[in-house]
Structures are given as structure tokens and as C-alpha cells.
N, CA, C and O of each residue as an XYZ file, in Angstrom:
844
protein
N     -12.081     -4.964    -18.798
C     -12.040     -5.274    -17.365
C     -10.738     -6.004    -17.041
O     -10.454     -7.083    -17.561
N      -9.922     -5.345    -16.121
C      -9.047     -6.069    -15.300
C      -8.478     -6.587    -14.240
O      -8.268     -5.745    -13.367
N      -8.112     -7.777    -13.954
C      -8.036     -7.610    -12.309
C      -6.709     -7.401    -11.860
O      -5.701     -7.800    -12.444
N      -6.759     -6.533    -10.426
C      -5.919     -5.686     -9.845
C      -5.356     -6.520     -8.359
O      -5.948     -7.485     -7.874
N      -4.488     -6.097     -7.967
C      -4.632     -6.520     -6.730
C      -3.551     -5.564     -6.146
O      -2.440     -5.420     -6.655
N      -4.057     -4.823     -4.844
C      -2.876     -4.158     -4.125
C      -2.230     -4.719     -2.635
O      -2.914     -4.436     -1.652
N      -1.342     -5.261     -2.464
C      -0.910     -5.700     -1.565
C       0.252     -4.496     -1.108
O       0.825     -3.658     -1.805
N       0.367     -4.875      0.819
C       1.019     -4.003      1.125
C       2.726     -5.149      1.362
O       2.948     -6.325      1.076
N       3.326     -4.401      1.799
C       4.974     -5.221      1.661
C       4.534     -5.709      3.143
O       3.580     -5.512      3.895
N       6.004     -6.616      3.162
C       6.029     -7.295      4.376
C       6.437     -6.583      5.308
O       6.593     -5.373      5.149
N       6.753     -7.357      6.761
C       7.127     -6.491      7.749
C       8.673     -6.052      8.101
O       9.695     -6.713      7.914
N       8.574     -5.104      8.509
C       9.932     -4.544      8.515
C      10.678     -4.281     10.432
O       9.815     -4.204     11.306
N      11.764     -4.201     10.763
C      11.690     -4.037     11.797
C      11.284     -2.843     12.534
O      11.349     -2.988     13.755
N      10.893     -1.730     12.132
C      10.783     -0.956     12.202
C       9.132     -0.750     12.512
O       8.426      0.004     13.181
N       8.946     -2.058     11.472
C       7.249     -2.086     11.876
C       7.154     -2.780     13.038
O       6.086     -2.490     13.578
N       7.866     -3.670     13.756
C       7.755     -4.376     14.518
C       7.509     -3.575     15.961
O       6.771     -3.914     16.886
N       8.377     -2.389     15.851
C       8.248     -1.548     17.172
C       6.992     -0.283     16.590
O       6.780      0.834     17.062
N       6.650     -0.634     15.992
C       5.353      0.558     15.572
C       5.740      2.000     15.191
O       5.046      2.962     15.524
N       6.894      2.111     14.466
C       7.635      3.404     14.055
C       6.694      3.689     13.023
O       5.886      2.885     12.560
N       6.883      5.184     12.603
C       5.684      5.499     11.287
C       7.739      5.812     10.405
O       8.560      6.728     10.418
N       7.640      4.174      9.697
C       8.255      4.065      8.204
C       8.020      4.619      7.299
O       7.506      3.811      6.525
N       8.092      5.975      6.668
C       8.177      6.478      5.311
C       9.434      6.262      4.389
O       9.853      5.191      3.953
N       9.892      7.411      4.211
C      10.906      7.239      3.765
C      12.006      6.551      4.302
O      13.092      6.527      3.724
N      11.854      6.156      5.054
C      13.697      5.253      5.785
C      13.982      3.849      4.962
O      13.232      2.936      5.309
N      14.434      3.694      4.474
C      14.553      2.566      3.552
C      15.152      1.374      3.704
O      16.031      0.868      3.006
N      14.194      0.628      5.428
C      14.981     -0.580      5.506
C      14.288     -1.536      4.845
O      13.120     -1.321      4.520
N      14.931     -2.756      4.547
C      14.704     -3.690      3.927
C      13.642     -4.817      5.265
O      13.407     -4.345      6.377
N      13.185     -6.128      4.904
C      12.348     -6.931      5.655
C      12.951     -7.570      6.745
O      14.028     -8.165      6.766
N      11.992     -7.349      7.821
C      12.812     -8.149      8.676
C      12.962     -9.740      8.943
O      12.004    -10.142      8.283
N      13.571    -10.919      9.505
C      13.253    -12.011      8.886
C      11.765    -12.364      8.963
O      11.166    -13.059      8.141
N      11.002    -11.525     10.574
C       9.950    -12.038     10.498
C       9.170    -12.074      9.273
O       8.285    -12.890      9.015
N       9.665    -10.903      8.373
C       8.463    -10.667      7.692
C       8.923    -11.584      6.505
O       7.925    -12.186      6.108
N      10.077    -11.946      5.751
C      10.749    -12.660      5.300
C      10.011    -14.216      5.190
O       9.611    -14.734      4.148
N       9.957    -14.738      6.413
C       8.913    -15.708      6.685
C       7.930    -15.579      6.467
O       7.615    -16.223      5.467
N       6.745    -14.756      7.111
C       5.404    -14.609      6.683
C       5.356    -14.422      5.100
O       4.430    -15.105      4.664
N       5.925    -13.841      4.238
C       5.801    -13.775      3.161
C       6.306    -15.314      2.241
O       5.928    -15.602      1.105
N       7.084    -15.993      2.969
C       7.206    -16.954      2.181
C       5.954    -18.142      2.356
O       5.549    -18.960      1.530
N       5.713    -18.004      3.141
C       4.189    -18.899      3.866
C       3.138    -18.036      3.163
O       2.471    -18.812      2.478
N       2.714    -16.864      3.027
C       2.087    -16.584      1.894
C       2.164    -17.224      0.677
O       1.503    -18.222      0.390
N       3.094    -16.579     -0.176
C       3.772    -17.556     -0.722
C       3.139    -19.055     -1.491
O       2.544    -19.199     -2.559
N       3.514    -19.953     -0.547
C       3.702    -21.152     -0.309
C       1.804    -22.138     -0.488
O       1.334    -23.230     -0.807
N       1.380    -20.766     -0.010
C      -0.622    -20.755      0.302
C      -0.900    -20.508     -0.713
O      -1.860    -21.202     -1.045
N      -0.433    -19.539     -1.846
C      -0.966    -19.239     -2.943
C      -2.144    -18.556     -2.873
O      -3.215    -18.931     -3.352
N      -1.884    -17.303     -2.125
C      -2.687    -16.355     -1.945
C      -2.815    -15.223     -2.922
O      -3.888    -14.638     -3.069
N      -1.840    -14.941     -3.524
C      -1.532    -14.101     -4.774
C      -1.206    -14.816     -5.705
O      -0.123    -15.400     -5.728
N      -2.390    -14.925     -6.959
C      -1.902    -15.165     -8.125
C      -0.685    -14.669     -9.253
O      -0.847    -13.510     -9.635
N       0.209    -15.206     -9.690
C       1.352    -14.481    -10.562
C       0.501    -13.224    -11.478
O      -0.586    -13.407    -12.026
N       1.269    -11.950    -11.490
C       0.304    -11.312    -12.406
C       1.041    -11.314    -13.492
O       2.213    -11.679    -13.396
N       0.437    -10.852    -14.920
C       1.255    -10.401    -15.887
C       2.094     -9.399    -15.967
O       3.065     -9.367    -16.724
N       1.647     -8.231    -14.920
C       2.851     -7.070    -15.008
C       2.762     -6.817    -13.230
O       1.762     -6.993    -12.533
N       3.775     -6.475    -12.894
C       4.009     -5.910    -11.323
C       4.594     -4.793    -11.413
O       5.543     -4.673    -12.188
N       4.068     -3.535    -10.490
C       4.390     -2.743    -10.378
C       4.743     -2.652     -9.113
O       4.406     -3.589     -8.390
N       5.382     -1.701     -8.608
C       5.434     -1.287     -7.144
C       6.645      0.154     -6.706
O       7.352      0.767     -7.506
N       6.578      0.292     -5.720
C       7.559      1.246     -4.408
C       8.674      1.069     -5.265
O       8.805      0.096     -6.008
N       9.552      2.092     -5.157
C      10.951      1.607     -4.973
C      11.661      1.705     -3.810
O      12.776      2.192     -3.621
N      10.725      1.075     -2.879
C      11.825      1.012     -2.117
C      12.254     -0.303     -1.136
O      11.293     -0.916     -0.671
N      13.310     -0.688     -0.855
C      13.776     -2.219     -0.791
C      12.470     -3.034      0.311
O      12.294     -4.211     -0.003
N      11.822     -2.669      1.190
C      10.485     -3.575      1.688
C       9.449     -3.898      0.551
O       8.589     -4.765      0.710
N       9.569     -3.166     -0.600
C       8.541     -3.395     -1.572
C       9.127     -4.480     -2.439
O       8.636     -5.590     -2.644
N      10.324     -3.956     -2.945
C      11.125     -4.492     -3.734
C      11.362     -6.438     -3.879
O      11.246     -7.189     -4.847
N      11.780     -6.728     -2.224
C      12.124     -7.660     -1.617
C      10.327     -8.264     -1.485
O       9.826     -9.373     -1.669
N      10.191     -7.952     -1.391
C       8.151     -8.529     -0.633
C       7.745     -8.990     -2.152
O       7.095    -10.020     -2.331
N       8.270     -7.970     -3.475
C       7.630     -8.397     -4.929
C       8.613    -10.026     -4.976
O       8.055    -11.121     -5.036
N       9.972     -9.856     -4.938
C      10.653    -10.816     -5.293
C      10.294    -12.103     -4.612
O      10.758    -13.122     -5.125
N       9.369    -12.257     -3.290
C       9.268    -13.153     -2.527
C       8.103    -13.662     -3.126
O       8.314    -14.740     -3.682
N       6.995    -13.274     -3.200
C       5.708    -13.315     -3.600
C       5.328    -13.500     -4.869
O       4.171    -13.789     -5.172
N       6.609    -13.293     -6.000
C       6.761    -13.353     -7.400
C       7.956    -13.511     -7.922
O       8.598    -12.593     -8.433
N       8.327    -14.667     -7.829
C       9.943    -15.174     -8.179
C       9.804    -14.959     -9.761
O       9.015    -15.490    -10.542
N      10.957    -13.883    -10.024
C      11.470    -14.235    -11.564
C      10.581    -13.010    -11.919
O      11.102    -12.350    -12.818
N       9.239    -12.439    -11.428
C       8.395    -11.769    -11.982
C      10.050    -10.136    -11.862
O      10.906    -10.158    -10.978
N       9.992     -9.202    -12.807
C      10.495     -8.317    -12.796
C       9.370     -6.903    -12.252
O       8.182     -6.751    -12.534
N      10.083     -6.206    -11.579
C       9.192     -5.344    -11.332
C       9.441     -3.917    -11.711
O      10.585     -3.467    -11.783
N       7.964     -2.937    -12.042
C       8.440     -1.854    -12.851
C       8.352     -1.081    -11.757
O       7.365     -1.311    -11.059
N       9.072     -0.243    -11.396
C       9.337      1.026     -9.997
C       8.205      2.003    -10.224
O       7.976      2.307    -11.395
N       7.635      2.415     -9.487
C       6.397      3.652     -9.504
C       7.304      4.334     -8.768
O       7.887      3.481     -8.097
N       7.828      5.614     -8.478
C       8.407      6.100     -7.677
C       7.680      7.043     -6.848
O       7.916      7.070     -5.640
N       6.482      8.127     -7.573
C       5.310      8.502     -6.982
C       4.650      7.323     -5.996
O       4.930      7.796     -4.895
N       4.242      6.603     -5.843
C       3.889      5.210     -4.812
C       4.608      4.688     -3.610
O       4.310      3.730     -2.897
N       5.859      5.713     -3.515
C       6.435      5.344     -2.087
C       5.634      5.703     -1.225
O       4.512      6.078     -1.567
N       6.058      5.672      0.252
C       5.342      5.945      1.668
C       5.155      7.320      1.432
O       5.430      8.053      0.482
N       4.555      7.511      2.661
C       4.427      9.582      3.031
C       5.620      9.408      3.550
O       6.160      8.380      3.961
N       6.155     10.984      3.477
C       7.217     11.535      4.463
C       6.485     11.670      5.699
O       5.467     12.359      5.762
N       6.972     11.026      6.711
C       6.685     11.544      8.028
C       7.187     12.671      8.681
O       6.620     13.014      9.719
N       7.966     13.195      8.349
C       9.245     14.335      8.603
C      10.119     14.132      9.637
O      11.195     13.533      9.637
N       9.291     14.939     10.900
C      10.030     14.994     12.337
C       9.372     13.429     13.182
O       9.949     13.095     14.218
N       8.269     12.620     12.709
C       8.191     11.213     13.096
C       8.695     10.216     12.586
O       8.455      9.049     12.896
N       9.572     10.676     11.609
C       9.983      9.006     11.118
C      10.803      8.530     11.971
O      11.421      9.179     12.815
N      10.857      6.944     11.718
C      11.304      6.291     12.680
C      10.894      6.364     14.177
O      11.786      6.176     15.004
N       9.968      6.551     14.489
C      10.022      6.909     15.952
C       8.764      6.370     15.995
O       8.069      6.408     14.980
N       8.239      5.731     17.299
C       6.806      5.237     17.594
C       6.128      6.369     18.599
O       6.674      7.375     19.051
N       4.938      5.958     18.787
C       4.481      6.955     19.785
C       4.823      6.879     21.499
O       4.457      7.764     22.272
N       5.525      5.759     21.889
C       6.382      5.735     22.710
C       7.495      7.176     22.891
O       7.548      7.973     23.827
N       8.406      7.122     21.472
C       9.207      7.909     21.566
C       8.911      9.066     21.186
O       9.925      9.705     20.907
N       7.591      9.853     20.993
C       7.196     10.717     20.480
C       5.861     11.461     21.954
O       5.018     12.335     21.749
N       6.017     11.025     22.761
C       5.326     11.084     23.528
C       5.513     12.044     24.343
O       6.654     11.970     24.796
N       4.934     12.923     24.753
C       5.626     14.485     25.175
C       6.014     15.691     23.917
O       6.245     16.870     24.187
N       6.025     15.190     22.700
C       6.062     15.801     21.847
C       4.720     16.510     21.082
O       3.839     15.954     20.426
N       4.913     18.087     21.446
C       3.602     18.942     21.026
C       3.047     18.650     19.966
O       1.892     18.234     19.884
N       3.934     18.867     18.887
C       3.008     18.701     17.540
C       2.848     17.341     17.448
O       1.882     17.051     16.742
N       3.534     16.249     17.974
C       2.918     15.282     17.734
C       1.313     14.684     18.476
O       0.643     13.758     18.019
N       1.045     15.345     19.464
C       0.036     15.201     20.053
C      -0.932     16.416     19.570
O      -2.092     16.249     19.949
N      -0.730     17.502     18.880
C      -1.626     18.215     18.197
C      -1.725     17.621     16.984
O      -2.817     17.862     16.469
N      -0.696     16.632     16.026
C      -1.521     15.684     15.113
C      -2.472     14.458     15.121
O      -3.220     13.958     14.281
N      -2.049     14.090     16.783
C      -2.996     13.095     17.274
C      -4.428     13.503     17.647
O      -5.320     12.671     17.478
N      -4.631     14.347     17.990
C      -5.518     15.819     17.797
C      -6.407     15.930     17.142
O      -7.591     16.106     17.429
N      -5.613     15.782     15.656
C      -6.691     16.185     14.418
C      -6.904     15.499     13.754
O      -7.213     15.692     12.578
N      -6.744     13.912     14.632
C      -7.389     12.647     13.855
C      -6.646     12.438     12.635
O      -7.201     11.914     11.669
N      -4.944     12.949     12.579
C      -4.216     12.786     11.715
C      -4.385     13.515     10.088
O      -4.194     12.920      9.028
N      -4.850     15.160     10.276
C      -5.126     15.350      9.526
C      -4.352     16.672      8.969
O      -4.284     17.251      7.884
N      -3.742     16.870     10.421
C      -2.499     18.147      9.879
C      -1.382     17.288      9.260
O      -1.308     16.060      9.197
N      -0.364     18.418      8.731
C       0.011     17.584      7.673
C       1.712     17.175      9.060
O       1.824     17.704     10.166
N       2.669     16.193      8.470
C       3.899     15.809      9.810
C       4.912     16.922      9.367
O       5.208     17.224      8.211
N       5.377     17.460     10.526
C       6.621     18.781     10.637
C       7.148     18.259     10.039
O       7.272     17.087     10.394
N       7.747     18.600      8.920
C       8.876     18.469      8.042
C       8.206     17.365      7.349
O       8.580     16.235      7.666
N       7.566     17.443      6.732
C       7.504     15.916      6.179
C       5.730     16.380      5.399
O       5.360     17.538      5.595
N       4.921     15.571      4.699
C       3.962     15.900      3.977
C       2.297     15.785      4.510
O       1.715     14.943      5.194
N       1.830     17.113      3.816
C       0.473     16.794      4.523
C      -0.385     15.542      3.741
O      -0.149     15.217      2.577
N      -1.222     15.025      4.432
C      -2.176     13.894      3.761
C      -2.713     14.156      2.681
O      -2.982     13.171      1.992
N      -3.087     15.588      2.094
C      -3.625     16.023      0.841
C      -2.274     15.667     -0.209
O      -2.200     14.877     -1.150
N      -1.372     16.498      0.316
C      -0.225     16.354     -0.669
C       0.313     14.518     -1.058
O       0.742     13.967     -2.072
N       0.103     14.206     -0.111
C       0.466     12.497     -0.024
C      -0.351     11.855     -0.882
O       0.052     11.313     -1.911
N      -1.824     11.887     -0.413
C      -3.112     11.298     -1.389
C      -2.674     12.228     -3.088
O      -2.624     11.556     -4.119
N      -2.571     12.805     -3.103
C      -2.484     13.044     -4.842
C      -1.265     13.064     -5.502
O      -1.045     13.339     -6.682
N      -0.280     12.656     -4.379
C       0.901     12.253     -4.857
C       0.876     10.804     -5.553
O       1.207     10.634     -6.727
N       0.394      9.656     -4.588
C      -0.628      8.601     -4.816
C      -1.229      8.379     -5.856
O      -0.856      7.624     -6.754
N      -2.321      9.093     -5.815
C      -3.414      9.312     -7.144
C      -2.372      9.191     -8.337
O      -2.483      8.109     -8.914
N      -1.437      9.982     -8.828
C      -1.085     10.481     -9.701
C       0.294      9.264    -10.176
O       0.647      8.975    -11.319
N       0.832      8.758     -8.900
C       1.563      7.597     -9.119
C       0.592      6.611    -10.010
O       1.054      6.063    -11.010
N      -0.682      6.423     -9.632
C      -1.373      5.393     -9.519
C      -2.179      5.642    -11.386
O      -2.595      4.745    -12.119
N      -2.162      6.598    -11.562
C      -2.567      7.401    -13.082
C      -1.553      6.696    -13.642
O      -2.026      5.749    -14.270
N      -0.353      6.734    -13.694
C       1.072      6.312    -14.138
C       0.783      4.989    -14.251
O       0.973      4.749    -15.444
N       0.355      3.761    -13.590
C       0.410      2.463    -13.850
C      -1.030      2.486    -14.979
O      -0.839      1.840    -16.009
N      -1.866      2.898    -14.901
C      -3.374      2.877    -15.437
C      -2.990      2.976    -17.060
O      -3.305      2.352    -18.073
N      -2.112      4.138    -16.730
C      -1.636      4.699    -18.337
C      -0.269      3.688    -19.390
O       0.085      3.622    -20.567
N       0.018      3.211    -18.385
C       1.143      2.101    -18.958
C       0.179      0.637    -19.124
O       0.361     -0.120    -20.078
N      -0.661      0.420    -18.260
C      -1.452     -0.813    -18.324
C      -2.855     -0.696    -19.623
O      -3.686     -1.589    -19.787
N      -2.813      0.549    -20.371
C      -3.369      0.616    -21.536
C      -2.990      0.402    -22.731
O      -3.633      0.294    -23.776
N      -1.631      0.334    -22.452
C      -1.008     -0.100    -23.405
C      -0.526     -1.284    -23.906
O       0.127     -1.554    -24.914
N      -1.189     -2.252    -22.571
C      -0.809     -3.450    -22.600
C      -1.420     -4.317    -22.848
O      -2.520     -3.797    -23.034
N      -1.607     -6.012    -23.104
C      -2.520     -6.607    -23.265
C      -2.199     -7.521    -22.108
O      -1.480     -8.519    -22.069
N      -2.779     -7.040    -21.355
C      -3.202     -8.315    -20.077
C      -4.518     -7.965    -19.279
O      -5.407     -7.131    -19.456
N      -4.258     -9.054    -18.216
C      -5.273     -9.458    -17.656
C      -5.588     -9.423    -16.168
O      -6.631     -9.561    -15.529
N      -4.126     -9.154    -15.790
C      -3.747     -9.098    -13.945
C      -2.954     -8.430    -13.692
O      -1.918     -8.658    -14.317
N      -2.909     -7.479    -12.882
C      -1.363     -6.751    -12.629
C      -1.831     -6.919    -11.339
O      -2.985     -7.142    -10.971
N      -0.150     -6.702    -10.257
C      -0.062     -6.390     -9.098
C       0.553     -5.112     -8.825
O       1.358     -4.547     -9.565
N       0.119     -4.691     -7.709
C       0.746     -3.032     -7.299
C       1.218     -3.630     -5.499
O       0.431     -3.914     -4.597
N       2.768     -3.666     -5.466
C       3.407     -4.336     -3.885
C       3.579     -2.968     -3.649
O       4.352     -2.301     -4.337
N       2.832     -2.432     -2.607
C       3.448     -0.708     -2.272
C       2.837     -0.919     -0.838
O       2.505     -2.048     -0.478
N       2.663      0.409      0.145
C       2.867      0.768      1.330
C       1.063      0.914      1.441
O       0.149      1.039      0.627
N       1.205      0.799      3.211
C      -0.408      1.160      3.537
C      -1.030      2.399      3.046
O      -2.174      2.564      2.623
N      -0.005      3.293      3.189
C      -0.787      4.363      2.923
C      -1.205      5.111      2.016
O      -1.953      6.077      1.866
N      -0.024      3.907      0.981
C      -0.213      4.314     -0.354
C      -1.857      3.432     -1.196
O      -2.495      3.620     -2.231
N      -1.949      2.468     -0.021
C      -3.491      1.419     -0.757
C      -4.003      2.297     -0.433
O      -4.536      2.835     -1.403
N      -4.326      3.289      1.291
C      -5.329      3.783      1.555
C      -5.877      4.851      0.336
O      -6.976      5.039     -0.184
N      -4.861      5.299      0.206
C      -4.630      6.929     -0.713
C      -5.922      6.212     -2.311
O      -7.033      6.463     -2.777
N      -5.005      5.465     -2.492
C      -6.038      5.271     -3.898
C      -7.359      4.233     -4.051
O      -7.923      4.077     -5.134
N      -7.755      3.576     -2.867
C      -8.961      3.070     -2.825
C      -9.831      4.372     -2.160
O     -11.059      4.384     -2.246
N      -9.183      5.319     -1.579
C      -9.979      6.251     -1.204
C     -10.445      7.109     -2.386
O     -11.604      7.520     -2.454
N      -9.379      7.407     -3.452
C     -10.136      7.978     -4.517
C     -10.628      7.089     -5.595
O     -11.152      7.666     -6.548
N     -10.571      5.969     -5.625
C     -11.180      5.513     -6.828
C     -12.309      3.908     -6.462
O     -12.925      3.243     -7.295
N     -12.241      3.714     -5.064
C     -13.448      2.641     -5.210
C     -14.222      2.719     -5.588
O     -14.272      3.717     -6.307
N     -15.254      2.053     -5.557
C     -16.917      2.178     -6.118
C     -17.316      2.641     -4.659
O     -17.855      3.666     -4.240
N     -16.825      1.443     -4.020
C     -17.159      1.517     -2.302
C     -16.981      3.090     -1.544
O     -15.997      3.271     -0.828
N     -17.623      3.796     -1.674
C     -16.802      4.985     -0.897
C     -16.296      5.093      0.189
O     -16.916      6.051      0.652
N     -15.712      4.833      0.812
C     -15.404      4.776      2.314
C     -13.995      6.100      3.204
O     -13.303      6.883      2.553
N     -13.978      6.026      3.961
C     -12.966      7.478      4.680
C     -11.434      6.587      4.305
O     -11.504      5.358      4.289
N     -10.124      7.246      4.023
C      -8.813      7.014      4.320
C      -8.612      5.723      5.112
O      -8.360      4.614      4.641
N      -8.720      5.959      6.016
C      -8.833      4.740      7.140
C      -9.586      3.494      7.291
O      -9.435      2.597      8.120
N     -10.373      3.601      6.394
C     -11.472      2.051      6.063
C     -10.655      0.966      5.598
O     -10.768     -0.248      5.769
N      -9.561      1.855      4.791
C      -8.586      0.991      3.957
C      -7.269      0.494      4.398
O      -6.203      0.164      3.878
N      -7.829      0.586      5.664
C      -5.983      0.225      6.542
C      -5.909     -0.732      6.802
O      -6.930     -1.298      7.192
N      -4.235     -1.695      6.710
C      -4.413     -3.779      6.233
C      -2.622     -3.761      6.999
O      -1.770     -2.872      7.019
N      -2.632     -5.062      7.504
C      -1.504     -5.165      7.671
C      -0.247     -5.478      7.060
O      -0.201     -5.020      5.918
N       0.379     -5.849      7.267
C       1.694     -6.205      6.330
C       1.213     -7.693      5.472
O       0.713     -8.739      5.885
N       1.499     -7.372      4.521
C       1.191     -8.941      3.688
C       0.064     -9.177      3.369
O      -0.093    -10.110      2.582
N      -1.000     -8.516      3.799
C      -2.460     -8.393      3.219
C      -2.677     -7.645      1.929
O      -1.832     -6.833      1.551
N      -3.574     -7.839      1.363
C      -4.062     -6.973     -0.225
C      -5.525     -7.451     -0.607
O      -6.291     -8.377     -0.343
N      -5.491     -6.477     -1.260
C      -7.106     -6.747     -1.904
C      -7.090     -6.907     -3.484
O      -6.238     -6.571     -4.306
N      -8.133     -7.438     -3.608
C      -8.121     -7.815     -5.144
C      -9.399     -7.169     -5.496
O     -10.331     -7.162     -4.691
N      -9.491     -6.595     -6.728
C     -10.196     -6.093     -7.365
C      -9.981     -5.734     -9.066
O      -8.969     -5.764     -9.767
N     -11.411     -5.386     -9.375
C     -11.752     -5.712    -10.746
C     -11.818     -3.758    -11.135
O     -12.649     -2.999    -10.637
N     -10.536     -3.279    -12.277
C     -10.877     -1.924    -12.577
C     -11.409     -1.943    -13.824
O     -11.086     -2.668    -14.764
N     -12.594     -0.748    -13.758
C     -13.224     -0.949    -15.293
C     -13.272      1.165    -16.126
O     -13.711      2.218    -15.664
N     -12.820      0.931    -16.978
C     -12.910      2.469    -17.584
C     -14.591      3.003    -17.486
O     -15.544      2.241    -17.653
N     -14.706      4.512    -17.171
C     -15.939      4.384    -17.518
C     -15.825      6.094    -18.329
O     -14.938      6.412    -19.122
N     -16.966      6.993    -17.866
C     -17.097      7.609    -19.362
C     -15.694      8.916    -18.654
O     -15.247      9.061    -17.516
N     -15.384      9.645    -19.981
C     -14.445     10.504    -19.362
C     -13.110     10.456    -19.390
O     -12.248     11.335    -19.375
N     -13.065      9.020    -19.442
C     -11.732      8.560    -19.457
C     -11.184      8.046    -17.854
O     -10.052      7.767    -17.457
N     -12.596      8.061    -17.106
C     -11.659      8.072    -15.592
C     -11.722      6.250    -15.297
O     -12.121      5.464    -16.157
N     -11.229      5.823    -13.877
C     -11.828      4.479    -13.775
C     -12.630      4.199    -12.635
O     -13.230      5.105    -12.058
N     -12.685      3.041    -12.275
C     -13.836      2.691    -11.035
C     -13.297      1.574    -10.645
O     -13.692      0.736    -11.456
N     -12.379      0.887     -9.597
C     -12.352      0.069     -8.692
C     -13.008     -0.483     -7.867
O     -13.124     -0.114     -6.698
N     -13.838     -2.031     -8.687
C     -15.145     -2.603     -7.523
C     -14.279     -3.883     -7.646
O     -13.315     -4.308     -8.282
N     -15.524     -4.423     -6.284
C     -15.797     -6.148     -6.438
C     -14.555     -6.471     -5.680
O     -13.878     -7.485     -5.852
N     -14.226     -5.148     -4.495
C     -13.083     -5.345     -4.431
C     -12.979     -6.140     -2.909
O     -13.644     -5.673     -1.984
N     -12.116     -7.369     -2.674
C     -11.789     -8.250     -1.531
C     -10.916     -7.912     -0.783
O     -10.288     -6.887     -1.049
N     -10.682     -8.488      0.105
C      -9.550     -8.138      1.203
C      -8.963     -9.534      1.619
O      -9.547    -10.240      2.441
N      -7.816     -9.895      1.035
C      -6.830    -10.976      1.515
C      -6.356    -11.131      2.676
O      -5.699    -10.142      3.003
N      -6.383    -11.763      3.294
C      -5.926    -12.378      4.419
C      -4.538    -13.297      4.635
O      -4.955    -14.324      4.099
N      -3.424    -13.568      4.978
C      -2.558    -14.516      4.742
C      -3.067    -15.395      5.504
O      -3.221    -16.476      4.936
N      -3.552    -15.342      7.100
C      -4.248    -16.805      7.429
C      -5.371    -17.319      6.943
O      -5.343    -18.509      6.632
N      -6.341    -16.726      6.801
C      -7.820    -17.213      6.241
C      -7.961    -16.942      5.056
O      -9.031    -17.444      4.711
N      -7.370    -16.299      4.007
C      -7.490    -15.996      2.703
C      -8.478    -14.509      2.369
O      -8.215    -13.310      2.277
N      -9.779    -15.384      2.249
C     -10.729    -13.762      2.066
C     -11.297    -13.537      3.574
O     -11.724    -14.362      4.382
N     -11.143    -12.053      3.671
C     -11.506    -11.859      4.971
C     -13.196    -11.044      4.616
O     -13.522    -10.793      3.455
N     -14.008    -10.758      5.679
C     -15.026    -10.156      5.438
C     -15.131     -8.615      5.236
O     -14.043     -8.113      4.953
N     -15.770     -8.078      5.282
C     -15.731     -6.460      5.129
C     -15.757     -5.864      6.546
O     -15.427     -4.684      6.670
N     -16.148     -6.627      7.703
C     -15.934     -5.793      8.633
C     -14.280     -5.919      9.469
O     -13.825     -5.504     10.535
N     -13.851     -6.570      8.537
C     -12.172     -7.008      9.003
C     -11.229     -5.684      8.450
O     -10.163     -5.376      8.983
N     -11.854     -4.926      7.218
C     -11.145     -3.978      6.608
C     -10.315     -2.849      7.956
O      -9.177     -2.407      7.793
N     -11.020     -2.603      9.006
C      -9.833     -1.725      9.215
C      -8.875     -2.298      9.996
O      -7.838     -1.685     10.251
């Protein structure tokens, strides 16, 4: 048995105006810079023995804040989705735009023009997330952290909680994470329970706070 914890990175400016951030690779903005050091500071995340995460600089920067000195190993499968023809852009600026309102449509389930469908994303995910499981067997510890993107928590608490719940049960804001306990079971596969939801102001939040 080990405990896990997935936190998402801090905020970016990009999050600030409600753009869908995939691939664009800006770094934190100060707000988020701050909130993470006041995390931080609360001792809301315990140091783990191994950190994994994104490579990409909001992850990068959010591990270094949250875990001084801790080194972090790159998942590169674990970045964001491609948004394609929405990145960067909020629904402000996307507004009048067909396919974007025929993905609003389908409850977000076609996949973004130019960019990846949610199937392809979730087992892109999954399979990032196989990659830490398989390196963390080899190890002898006791805690790891995974600093990656929302949609990358949603993607793999959707396939591997105990909790079953839809994609979207699992959606947290910037600087939030959950902690949980993964245990092997037969098969070789695993099972993610017992699992919490962090809060940076209140710490543990309840279960009906999850989406």
C-alpha cells in the first residue's frame, strides 16, 4: 500500500481569463505563484519520496514551489489534452464558432478540431499513468506525488478509483489535489481508494465539493 497524491499546477494567466490551456506552455502567473506559496507555507502537501509530473513549465514551476530541492521525474504522456482549434481562447472568444458550440453540444464529448478526442486523451493518461506505477515498483517508498493538469487527474481517477464516478466528478481547481491510498490487486492491475480532496483554504474538503 501506497500513498498517492495528485495535485493539479497552479494558476496560469491564461487560466485567469478561462482559456482551455493544453499544450501552450506558459509558465505561472504571479497570482498563482502566491497561492502556491501559501499552500506551501500551510503544509498541505506532505514532501513525497518521488515526484513525478507534466513537462510542462506550470507543472514544473508548481513541483518546485510545493517541493523545494525535491527533483522531478517528467511523465511526458501526462501533459494537458490538445485543444486544437480552442487553445488559448475562452468561450468568450469562441463564441459564434460552429464546432465549438456543436462540442458544447455533446457535453464535451466530440473530440477539439485539430486537437484530441477525450478517448484518445483518457488513454493517453492511463498509459502515462501505467509509466509512474511501473517505475514506483521498483522502488522502495511510501509517498509519491503526481503535479500534472485537470484533465489529466480527471482521466485517471476516472479509470482507476474504487469510487466510480463520470470524467467530470473529478474536476478541482488550480492548487487542489487529492490524496489517496493505491493498492495492487489480482491481475496485476491497481485500485485507487480512501481517496480525499485537498483544499488550499480549508484543507480536506467534503465529497460534495468534488466538482
Amino acid at each position: 500500500m501506497k500513498e498517492l497524491y495528485l495535485i493539479r499546477h497552479g494558476k496560469t494567466y491564461g487560466n485567469t481569463l478561462g482559456r482551455y490551456i493544453g499544450t501552450t506552455d506558459e509558465p505561472l502567473c504571479e497570482e498563482g505563484r502566491e497561492a502556491l506559496q501559501a499552500i506551501f507555507e500551510a503544509g498541505l502537501y506532505p514532501m513525497p519520496d518521488v515526484l513525478y509530473g507534466s513537462p510542462l513549465k506550470r507543472c514544473r514551476e508548481t513541483g518546485a514551489i510545493l517541493f523545494p530541492g525535491k527533483k522531478m521525474i517528467p511523465v511526458s504522456r501526462l501533459r494537458e489534452c490538445d485543444f486544437g482549434e480552442f487553445e488559448n481562447k475562452n468561450y468568450k472568444e469562441l463564441s459564434g464558432n460552429a464546432a465549438y458550440q456543436a462540442w458544447i453540444d455533446s457535453n464535451g464529448t466530440l473530440p477539439f478540431p485539430g486537437g484530441e478526442s477525450r478517448e484518445a486523451f483518457e488513454e493517453r493518461c492511463v498509459t502515462g499513468f501505467q509509466e509512474v506505477l511501473a517505475d514506483l515498483k521498483g522502488k522502495a517508498v511510501h509517498r509519491a506525488a503526481l503535479v500534472v493538469h485537470g484533465g489529466t487527474i480527471m482521466s485517471i481517477l476516472a479509470a482507476y478509483a474504487a469510487q466510480k464516478e463520470e470524467f467530470y466528478h473529478w474536476q478541482i481547481q488550480n492548487g487542489e489535489g487529492f490524496r489517496m491510498l493505491w493498492d495492487e490487486i489480482e491481475k496485476g492491475g491497481i485500485i485507487l481508494h480512501e481517496i480525499s480532496h485537498l483544499c488550499p483554504d480549508s484543507g480536506l474538503c467534503t465529497g460534495s465539493d468534488l466538482r
